[in-house]
C-alpha positions as CSV (number, residue, x, y, z in Angstrom):
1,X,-52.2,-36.9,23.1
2,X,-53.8,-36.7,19.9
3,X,-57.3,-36.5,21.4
4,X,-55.7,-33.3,23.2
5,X,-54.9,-31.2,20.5
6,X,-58.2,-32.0,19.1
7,X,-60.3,-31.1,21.6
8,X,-58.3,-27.5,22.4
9,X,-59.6,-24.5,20.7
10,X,-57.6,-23.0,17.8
11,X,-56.3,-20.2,19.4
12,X,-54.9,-22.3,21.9
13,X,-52.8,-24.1,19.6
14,X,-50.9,-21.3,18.1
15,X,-48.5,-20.9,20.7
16,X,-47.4,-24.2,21.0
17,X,-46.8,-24.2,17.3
18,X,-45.2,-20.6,17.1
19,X,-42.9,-22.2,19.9
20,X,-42.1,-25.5,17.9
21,X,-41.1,-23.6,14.6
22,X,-39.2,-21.5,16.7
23,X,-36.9,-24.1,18.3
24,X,-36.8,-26.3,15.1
25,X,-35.2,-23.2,13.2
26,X,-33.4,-22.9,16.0
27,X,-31.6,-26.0,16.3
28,X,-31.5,-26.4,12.5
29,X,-29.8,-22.7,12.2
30,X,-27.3,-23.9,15.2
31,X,-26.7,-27.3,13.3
32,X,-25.5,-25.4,10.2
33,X,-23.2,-22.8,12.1
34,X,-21.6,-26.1,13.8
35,X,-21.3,-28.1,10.2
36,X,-19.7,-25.1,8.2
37,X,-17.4,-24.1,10.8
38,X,-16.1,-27.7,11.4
39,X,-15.6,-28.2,7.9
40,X,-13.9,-25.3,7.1
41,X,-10.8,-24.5,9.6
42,X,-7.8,-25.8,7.0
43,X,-9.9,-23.6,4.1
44,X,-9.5,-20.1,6.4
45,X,-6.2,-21.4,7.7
46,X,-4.8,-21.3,4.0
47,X,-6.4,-18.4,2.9
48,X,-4.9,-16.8,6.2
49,X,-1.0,-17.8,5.1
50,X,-1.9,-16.6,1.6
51,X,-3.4,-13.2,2.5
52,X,-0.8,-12.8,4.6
53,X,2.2,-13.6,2.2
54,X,0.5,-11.3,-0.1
55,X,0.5,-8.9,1.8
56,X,3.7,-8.8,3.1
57,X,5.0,-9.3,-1.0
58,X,2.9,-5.8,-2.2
59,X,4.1,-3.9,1.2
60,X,7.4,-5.0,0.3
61,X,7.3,-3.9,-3.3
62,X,5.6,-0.8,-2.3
63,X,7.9,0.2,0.3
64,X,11.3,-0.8,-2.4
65,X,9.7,1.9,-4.7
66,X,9.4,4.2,-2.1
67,X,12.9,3.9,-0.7
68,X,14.5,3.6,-4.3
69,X,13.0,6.8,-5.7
70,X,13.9,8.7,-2.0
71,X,17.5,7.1,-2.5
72,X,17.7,8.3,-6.0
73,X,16.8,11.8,-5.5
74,X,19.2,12.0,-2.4
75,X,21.7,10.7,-4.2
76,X,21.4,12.8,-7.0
77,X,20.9,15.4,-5.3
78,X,24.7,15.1,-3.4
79,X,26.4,13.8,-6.5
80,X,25.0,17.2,-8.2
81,X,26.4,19.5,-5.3
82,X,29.9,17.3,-5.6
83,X,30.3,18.1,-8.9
84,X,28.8,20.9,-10.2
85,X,31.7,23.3,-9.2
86,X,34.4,21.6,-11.5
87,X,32.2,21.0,-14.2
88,X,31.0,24.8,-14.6
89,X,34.7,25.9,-14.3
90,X,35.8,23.7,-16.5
91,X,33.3,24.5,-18.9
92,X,33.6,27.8,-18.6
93,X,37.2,27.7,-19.0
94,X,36.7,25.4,-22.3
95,X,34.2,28.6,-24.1
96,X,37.3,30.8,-23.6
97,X,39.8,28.2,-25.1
98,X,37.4,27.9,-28.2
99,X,36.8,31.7,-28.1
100,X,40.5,32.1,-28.3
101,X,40.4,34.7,-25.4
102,X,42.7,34.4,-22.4
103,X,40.5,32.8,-19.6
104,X,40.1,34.4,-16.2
105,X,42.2,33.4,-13.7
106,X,39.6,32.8,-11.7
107,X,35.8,31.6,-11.4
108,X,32.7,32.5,-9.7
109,X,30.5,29.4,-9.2
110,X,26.8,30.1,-9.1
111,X,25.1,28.8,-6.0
112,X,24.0,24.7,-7.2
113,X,20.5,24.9,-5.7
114,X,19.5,27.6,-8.0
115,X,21.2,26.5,-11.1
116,X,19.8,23.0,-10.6
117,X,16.1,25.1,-10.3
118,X,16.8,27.2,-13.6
119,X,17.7,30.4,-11.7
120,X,21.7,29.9,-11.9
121,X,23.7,31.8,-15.0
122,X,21.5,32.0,-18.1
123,X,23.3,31.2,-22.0
């Protein structure tokens, strides 16, 4: 076969050659794929679980800030509307006492909403 390859022109051989390299890094680039995906199934499996736990650990934590500050606000919010109206008669009442004036017999309440947003009864 030898004697073949010898006697054929140059440009005959290129092709043939072109072709070998071509299936050699073939086979060697299919060999590799096989060999790093065999070897590495209980690597992706564990970085899987602990992606996954991470994950579920900062959407938790993310979500309980979310919720907290919501629930905070809320219930602020209804505890301020709850009491407002005895505290500002009752302090009204008290500046009289100190005053020594008789007190009103009774108290207008500014609306909640716009004392809690500065607009209620100004000192």
């Amino acid at each position: 076969m030898l004697g073949l390859w010898a006697s054929a022109p140059s440009w005959a051989r290129r092709p043939a050659v072109y072709l070998t390299v071509f299936i050699v890094l073939l086979v060697s680039a299919g060999a590799s794929g096989y060999l790093v995906g065999s070897s590495s199934g209980e690597d992706v499996s564990a970085a899987r679980e602990a992606g996954a736990a991470a994950g579920q650990k900062d959407g938790s934590n993310s979500a309980t800030r979310k919720a907290y500050a919501r629930g905070m606000a809320l219930g602020r919010s209804a505890g301020f509307a709850d009491a407002y109206p005895a505290a500002y008669e009752a302090a009204f009442l008290k500046q009289f006492r100190r005053a020594g004036l008789d007190a009103p017999a009774r108290v207008s309440v500014p609306n909640p909403a716009k004392a809690a947003a500065g607009q209620g009864a100004k000192r």
